[in-house]
PDB file of N, CA, C and O in Angstrom:
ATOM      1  N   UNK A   1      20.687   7.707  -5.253  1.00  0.00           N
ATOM      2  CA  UNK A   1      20.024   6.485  -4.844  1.00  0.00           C
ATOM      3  C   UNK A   1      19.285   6.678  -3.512  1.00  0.00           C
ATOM      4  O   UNK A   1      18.271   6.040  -3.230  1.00  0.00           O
ATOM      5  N   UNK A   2      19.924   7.714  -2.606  1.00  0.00           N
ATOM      6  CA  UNK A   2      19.239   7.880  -1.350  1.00  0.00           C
ATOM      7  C   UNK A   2      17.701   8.706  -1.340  1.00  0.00           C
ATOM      8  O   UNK A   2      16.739   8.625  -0.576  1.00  0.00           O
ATOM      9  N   UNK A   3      17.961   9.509  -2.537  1.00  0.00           N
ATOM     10  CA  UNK A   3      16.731  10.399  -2.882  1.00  0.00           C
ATOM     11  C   UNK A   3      16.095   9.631  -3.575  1.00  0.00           C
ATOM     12  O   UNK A   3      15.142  10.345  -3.890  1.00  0.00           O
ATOM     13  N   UNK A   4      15.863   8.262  -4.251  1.00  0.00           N
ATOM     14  CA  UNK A   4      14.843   7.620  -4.508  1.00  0.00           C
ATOM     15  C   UNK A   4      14.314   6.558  -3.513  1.00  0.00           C
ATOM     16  O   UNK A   4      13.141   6.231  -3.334  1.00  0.00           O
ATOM     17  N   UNK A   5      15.411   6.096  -2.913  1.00  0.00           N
ATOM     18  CA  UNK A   5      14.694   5.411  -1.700  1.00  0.00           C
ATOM     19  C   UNK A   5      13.822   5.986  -0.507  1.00  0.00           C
ATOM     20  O   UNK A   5      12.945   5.346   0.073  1.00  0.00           O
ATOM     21  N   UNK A   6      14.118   7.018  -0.287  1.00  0.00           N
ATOM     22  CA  UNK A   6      13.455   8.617   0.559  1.00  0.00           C
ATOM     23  C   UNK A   6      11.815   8.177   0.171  1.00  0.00           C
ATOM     24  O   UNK A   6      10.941   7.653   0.862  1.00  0.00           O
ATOM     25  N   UNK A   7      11.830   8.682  -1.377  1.00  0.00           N
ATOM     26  CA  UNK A   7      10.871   9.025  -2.442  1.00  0.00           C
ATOM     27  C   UNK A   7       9.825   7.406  -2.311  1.00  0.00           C
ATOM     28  O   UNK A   7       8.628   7.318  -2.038  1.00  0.00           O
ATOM     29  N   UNK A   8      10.465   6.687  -2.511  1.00  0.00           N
ATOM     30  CA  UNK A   8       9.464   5.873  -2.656  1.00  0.00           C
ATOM     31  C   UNK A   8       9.051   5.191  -0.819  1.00  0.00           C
ATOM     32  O   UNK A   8       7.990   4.596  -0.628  1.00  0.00           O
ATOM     33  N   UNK A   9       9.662   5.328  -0.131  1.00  0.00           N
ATOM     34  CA  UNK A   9       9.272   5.439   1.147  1.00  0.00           C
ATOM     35  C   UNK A   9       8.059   6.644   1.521  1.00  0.00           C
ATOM     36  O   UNK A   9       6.991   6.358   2.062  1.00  0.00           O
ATOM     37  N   UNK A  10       8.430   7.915   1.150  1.00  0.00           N
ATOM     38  CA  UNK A  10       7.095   8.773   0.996  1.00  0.00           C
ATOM     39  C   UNK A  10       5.635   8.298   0.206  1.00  0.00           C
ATOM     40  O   UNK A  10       4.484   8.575   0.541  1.00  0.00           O
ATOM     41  N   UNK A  11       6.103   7.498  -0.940  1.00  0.00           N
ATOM     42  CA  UNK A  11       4.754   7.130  -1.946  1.00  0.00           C
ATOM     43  C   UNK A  11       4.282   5.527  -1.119  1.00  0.00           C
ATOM     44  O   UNK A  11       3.087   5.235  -1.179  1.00  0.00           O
ATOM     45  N   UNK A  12       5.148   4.644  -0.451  1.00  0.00           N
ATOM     46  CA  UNK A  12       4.699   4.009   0.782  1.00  0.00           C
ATOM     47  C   UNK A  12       3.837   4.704   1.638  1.00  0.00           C
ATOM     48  O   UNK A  12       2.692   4.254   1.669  1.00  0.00           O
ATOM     49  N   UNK A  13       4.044   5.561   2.257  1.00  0.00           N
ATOM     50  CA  UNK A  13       3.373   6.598   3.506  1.00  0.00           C
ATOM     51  C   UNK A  13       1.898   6.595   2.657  1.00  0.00           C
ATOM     52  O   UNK A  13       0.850   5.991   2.887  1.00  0.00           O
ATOM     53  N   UNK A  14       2.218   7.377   1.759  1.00  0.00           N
ATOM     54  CA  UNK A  14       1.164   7.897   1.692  1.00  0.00           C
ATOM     55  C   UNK A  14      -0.057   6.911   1.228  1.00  0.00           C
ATOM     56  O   UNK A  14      -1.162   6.953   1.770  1.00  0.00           O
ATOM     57  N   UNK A  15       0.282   6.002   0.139  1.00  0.00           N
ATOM     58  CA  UNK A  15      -0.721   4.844  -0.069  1.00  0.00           C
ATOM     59  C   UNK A  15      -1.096   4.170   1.488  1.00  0.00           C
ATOM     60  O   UNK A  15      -2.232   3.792   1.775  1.00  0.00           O
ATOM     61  N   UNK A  16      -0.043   4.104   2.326  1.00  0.00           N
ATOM     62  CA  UNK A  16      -0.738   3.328   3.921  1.00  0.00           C
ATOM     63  C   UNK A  16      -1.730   4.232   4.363  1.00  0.00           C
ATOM     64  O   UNK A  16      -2.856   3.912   4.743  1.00  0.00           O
ATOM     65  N   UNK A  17      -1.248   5.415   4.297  1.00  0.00           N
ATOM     66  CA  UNK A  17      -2.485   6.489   4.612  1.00  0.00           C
ATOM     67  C   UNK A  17      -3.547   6.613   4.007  1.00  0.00           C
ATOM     68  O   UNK A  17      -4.399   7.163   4.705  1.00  0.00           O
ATOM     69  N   UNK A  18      -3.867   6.355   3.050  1.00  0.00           N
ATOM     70  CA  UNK A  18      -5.074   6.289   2.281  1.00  0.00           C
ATOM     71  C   UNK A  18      -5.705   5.291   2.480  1.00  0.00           C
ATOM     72  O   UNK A  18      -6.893   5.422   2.774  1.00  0.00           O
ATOM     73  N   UNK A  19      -5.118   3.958   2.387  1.00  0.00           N
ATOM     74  CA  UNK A  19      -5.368   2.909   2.437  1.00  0.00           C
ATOM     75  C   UNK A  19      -6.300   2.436   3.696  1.00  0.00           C
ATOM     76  O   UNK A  19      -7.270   1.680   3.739  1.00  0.00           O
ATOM     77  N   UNK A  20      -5.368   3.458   5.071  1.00  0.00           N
ATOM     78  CA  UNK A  20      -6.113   3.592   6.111  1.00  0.00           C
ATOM     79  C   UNK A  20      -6.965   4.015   6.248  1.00  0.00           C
ATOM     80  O   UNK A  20      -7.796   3.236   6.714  1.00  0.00           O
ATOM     81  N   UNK A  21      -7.472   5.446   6.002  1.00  0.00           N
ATOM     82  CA  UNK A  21      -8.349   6.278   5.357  1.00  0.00           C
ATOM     83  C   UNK A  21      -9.993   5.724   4.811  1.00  0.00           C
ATOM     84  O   UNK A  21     -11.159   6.061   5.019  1.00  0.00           O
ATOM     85  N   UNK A  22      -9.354   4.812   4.102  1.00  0.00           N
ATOM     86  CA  UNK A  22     -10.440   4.194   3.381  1.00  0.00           C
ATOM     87  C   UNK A  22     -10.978   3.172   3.840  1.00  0.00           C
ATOM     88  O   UNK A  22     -12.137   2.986   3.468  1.00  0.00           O
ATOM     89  N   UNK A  23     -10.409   2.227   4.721  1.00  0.00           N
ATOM     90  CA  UNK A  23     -10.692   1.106   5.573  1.00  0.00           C
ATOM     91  C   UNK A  23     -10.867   1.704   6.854  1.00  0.00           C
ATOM     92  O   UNK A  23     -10.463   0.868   7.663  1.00  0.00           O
ATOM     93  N   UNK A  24     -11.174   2.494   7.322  1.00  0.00           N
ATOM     94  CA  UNK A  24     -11.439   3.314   8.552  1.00  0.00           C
ATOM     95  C   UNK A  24     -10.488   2.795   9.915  1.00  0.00           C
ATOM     96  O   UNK A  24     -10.851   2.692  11.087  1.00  0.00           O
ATOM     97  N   UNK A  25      -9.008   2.485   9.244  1.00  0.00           N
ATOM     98  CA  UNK A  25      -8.227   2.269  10.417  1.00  0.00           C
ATOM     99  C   UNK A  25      -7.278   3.141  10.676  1.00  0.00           C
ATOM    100  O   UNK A  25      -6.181   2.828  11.141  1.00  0.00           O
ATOM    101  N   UNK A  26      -7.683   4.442  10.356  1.00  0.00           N
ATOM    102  CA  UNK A  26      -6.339   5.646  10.293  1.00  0.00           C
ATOM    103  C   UNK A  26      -6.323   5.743  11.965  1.00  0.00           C
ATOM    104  O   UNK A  26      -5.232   5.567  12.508  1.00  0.00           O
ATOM    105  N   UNK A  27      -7.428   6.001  12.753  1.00  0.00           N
ATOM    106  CA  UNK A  27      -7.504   6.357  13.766  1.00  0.00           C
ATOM    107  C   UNK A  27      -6.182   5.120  15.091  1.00  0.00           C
ATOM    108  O   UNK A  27      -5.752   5.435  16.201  1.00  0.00           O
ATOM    109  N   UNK A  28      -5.933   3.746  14.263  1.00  0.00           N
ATOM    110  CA  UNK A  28      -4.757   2.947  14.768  1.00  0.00           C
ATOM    111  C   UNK A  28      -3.619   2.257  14.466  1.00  0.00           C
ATOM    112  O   UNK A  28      -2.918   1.306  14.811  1.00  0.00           O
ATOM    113  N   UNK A  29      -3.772   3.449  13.401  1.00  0.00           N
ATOM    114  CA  UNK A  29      -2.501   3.505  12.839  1.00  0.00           C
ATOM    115  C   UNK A  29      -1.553   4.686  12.581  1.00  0.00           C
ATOM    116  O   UNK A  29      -1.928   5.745  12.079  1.00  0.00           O
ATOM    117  N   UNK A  30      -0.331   4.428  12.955  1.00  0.00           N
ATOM    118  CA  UNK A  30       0.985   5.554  13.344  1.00  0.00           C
ATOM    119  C   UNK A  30       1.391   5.881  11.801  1.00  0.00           C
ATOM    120  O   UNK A  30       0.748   5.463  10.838  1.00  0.00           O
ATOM    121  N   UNK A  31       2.337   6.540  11.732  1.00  0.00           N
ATOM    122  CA  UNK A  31       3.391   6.918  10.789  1.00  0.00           C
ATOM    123  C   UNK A  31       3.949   6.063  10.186  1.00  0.00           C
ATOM    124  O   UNK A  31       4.059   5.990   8.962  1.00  0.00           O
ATOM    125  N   UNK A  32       4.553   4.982  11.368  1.00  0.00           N
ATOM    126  CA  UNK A  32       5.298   3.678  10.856  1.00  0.00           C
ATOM    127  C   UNK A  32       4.693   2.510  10.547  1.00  0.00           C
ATOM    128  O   UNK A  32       5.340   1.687   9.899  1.00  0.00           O
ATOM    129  N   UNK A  33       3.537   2.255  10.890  1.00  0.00           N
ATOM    130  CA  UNK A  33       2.074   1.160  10.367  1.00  0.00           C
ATOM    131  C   UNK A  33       1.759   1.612   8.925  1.00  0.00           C
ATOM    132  O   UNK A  33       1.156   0.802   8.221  1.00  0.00           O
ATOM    133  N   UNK A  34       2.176   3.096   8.276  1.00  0.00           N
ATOM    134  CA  UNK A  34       1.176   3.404   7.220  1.00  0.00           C
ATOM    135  C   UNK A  34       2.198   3.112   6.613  1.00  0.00           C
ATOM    136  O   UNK A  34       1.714   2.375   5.753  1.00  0.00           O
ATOM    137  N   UNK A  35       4.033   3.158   6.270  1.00  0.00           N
ATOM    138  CA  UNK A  35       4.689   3.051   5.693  1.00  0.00           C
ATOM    139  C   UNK A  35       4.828   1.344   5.168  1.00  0.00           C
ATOM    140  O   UNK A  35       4.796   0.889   4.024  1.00  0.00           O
ATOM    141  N   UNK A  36       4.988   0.657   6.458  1.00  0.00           N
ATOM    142  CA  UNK A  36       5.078  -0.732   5.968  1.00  0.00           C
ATOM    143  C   UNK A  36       3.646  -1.252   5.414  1.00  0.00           C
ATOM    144  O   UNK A  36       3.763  -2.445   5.132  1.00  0.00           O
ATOM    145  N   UNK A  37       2.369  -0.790   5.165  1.00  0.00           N
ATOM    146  CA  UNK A  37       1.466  -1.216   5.195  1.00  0.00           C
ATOM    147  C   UNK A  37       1.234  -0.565   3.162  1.00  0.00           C
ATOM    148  O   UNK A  37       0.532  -1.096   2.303  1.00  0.00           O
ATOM    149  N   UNK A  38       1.888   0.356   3.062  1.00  0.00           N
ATOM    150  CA  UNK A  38       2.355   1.125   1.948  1.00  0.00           C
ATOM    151  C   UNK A  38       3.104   0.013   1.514  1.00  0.00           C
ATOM    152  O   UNK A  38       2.440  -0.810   0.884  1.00  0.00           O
ATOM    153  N   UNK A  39       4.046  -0.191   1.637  1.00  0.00           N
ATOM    154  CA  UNK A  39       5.043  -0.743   0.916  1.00  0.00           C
ATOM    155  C   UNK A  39       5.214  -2.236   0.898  1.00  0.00           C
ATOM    156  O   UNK A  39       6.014  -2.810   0.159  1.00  0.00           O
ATOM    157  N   UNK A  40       4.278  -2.935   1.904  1.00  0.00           N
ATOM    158  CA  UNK A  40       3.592  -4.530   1.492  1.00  0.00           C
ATOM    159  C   UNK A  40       2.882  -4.304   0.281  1.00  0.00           C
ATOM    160  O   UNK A  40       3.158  -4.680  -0.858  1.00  0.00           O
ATOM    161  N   UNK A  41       1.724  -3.493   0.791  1.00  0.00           N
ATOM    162  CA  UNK A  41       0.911  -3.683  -0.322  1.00  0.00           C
ATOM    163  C   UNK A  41       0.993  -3.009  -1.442  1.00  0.00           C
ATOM    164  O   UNK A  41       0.097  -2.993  -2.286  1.00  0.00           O
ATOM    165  N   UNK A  42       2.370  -2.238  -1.555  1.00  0.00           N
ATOM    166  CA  UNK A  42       2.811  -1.939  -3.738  1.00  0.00           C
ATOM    167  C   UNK A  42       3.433  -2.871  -3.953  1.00  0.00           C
ATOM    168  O   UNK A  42       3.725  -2.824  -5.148  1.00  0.00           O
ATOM    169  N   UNK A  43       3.882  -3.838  -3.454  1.00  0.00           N
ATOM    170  CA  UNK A  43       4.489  -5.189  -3.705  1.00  0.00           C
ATOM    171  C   UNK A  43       2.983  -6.074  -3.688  1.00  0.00           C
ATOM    172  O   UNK A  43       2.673  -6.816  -4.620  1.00  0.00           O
ATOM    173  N   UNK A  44       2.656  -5.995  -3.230  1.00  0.00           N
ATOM    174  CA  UNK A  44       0.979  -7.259  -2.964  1.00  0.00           C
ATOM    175  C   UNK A  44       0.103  -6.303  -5.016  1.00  0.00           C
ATOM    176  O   UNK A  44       0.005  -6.839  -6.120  1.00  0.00           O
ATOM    177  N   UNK A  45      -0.174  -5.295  -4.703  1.00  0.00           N
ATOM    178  CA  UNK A  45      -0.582  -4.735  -6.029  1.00  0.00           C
ATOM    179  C   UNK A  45       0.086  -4.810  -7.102  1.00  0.00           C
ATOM    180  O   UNK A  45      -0.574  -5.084  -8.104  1.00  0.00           O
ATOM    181  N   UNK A  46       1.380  -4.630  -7.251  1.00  0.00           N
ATOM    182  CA  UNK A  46       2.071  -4.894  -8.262  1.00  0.00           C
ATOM    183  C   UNK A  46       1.469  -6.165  -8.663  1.00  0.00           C
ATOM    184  O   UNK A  46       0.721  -6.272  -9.635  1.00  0.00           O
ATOM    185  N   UNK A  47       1.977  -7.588  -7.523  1.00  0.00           N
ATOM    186  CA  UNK A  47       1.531  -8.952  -8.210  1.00  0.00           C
ATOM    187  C   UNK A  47       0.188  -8.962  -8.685  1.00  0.00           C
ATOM    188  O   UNK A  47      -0.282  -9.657  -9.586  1.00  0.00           O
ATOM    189  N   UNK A  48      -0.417  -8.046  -7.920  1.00  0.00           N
ATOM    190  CA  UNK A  48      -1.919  -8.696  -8.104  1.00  0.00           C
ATOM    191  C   UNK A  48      -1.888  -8.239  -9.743  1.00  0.00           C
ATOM    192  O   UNK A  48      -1.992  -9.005 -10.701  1.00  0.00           O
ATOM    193  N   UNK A  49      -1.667  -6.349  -9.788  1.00  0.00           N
ATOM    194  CA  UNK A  49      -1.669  -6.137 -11.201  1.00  0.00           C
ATOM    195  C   UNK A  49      -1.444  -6.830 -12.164  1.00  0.00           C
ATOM    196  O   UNK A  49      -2.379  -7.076 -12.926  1.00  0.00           O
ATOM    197  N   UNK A  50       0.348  -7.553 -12.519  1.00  0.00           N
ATOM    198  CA  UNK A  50       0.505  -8.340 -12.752  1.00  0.00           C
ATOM    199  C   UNK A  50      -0.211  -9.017 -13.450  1.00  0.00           C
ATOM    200  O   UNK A  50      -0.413  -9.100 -14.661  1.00  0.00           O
ATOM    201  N   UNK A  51      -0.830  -9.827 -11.981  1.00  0.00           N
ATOM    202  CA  UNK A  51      -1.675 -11.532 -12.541  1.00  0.00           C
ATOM    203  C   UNK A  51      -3.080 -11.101 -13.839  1.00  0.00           C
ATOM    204  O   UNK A  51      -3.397 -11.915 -14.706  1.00  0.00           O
ATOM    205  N   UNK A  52      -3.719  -9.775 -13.718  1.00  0.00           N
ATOM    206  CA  UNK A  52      -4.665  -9.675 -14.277  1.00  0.00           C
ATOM    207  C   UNK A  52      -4.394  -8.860 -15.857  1.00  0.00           C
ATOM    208  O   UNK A  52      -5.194  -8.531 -16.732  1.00  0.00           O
ATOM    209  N   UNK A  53      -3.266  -8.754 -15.779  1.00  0.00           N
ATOM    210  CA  UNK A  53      -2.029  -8.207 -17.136  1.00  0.00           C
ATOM    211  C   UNK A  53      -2.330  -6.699 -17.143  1.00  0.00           C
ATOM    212  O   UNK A  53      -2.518  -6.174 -18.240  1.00  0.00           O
ATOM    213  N   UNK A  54      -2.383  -6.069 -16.205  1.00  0.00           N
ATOM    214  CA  UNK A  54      -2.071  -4.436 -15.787  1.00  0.00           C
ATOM    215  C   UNK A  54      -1.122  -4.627 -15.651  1.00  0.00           C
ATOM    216  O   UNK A  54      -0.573  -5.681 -15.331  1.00  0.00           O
ATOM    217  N   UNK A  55      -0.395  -2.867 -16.034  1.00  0.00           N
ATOM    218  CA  UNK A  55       1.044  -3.293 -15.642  1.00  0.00           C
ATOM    219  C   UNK A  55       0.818  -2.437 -13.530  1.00  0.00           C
ATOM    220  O   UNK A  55      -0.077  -1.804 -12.971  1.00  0.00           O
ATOM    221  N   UNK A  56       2.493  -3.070 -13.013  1.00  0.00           N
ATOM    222  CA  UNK A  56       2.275  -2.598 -11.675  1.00  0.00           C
ATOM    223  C   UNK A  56       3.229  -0.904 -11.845  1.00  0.00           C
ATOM    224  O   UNK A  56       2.838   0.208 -12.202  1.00  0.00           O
ATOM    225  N   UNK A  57       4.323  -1.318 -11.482  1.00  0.00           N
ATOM    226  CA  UNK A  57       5.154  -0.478 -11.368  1.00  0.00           C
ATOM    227  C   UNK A  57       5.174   0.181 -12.660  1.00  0.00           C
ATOM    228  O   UNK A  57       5.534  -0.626 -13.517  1.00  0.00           O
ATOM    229  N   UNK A  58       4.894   1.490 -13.204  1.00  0.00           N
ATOM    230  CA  UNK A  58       5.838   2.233 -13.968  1.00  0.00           C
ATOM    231  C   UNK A  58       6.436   3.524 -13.604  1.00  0.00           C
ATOM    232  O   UNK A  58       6.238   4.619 -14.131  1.00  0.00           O
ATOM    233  N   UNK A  59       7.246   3.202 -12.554  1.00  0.00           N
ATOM    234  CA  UNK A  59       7.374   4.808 -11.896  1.00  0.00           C
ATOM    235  C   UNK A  59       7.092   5.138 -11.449  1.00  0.00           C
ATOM    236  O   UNK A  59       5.925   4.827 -11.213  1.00  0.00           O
ATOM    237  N   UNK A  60       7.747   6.322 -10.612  1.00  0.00           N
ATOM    238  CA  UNK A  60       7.382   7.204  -9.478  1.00  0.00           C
ATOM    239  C   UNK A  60       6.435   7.674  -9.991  1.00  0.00           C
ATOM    240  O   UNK A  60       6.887   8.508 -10.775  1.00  0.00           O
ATOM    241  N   UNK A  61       4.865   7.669 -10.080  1.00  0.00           N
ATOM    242  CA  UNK A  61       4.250   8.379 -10.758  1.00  0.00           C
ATOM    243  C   UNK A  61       2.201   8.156  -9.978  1.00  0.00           C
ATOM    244  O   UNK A  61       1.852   7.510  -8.990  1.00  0.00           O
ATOM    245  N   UNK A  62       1.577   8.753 -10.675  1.00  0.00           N
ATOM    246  CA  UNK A  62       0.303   8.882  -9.556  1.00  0.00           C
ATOM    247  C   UNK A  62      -0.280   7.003 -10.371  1.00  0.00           C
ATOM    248  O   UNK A  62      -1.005   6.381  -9.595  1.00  0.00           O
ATOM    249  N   UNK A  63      -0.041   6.418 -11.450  1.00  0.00           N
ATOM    250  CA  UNK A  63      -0.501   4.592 -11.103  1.00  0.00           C
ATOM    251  C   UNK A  63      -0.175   4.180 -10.412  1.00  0.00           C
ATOM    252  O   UNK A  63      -0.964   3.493  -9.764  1.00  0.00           O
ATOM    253  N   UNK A  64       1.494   4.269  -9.901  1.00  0.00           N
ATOM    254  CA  UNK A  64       2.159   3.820  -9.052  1.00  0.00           C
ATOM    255  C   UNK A  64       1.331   3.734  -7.337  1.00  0.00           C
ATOM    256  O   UNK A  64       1.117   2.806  -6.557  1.00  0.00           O
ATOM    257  N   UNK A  65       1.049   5.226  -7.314  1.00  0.00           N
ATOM    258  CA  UNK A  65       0.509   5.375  -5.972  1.00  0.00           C
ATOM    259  C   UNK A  65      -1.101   4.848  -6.053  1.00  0.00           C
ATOM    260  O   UNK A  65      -1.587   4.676  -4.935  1.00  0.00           O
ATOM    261  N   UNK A  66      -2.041   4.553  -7.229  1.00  0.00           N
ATOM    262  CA  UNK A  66      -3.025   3.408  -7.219  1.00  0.00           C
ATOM    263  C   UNK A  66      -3.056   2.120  -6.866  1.00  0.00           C
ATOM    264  O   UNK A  66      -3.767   1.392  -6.174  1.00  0.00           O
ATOM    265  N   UNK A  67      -1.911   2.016  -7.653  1.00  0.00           N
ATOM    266  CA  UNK A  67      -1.690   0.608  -7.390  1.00  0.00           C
ATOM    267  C   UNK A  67      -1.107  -0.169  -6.100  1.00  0.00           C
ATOM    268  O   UNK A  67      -1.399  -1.312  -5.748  1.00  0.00           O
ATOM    269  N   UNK A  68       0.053   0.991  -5.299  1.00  0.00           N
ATOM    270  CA  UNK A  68       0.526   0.253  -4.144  1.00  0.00           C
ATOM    271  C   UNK A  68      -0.795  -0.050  -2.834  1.00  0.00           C
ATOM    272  O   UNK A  68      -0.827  -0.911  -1.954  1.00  0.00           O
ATOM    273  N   UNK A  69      -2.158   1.470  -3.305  1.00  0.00           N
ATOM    274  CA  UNK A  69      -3.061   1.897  -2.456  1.00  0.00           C
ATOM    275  C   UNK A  69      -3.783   0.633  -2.490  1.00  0.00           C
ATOM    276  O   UNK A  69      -4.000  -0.025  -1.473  1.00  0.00           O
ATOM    277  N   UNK A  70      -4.267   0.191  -4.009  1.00  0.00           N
ATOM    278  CA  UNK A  70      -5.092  -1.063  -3.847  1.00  0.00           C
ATOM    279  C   UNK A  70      -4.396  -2.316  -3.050  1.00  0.00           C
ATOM    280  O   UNK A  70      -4.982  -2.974  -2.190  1.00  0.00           O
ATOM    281  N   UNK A  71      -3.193  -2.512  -3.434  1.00  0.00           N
ATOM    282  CA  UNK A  71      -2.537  -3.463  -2.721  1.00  0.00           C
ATOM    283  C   UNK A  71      -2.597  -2.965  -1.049  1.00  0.00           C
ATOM    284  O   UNK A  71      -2.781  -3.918  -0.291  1.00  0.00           O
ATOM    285  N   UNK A  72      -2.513  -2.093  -0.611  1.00  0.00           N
ATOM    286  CA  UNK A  72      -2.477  -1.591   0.813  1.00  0.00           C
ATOM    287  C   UNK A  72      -3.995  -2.114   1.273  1.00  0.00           C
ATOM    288  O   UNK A  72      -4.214  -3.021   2.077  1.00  0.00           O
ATOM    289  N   UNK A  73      -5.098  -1.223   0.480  1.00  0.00           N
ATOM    290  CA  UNK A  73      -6.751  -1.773   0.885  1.00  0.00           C
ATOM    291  C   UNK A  73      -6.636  -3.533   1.344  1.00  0.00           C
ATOM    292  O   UNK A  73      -6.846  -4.065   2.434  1.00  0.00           O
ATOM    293  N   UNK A  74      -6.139  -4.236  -0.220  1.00  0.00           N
ATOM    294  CA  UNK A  74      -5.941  -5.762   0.207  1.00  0.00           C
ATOM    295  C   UNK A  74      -6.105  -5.880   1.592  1.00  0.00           C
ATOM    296  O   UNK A  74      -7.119  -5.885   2.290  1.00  0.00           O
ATOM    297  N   UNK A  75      -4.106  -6.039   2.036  1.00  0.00           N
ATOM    298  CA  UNK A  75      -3.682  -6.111   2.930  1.00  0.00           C
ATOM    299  C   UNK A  75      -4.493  -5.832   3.740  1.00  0.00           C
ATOM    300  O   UNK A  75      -5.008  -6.868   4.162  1.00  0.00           O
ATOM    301  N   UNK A  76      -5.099  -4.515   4.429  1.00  0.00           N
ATOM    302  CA  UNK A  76      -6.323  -4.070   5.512  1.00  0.00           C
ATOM    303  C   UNK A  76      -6.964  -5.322   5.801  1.00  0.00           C
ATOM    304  O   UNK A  76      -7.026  -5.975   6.843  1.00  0.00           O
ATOM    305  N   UNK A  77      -7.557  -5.566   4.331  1.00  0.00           N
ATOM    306  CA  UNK A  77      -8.601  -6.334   4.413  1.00  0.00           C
ATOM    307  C   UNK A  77      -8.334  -7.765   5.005  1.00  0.00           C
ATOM    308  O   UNK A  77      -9.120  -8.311   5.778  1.00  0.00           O
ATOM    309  N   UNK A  78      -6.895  -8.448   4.478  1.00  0.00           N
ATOM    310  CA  UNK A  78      -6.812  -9.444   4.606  1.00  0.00           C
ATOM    311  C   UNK A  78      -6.502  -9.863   6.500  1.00  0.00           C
ATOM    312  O   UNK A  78      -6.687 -10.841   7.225  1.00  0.00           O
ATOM    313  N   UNK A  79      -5.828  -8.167   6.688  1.00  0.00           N
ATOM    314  CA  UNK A  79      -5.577  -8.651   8.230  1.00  0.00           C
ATOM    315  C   UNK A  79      -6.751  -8.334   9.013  1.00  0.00           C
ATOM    316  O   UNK A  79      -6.823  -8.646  10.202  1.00  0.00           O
ATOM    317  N   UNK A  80      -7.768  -7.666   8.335  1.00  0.00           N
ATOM    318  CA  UNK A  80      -9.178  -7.819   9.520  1.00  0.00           C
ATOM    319  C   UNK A  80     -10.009  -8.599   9.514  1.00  0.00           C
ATOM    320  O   UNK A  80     -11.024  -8.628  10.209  1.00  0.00           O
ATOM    321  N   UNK A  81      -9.338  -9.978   7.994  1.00  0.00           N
ATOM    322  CA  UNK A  81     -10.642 -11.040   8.013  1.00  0.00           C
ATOM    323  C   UNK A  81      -9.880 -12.055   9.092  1.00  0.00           C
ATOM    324  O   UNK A  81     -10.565 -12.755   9.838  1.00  0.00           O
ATOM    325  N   UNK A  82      -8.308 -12.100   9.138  1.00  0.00           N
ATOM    326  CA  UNK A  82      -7.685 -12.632   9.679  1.00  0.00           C
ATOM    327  C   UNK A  82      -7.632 -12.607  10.955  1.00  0.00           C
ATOM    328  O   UNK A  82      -6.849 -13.446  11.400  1.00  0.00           O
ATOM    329  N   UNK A  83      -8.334 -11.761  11.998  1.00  0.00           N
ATOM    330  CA  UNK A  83      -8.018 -10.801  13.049  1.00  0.00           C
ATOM    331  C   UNK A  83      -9.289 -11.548  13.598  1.00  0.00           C
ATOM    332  O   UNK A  83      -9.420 -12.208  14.629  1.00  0.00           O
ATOM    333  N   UNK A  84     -10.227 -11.235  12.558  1.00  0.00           N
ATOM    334  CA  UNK A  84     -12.152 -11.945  12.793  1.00  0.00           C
ATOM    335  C   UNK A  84     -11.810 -12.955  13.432  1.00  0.00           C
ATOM    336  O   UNK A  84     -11.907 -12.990  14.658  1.00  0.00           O
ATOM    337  N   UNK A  85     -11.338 -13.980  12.700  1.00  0.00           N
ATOM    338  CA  UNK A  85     -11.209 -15.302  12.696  1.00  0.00           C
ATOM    339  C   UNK A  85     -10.240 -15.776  13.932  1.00  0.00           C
ATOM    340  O   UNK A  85     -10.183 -16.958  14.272  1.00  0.00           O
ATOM    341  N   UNK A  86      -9.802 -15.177  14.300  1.00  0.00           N
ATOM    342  CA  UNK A  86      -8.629 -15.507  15.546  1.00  0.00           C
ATOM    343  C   UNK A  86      -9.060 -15.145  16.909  1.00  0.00           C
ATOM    344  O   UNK A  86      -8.309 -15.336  17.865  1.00  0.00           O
TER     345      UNK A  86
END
């Protein structure tokens, strides 16, 4: 159980990292920004998947890491329209 929680904490990382990557905020964001930002948004992607009848989760597997990534992009997005505005 500890080696899947590890595991999907790594597939967190790495979707925050991309996620960052792609929204050009890698440069302010740490190790620990990319993990929680990973692992909001495979929970935020899952639902979204979900709602549009994709599936989210099937596993440790490379949809998995699409899907948490799109949910991660979201998130970016939602906290720099949020960020605008404040």
């Amino acid at each position: 159980m500890l080696v899947n929680l590890i595991l999907w904490i790594i597939l967190g990382a790495v979707a925050g990292w991309i996620a960052s990557m792609i929204m050009g905020r890698d440069a302010q964001m740490g190790a620990l920004a990319n993990i929680i930002v990973g692992i909001i948004g495979a929970l935020l992607g899952g639902f979204l998947f979900n709602l549009i009848g994709l599936p989210g989760d099937t596993g440790f597997n490379f949809w998995t890491l699409v899907v948490a990534t799109f949910g991660a992009i979201v998130l970016l997005f939602l906290i720099s329209v949020v960020r605008r505005a404040a």
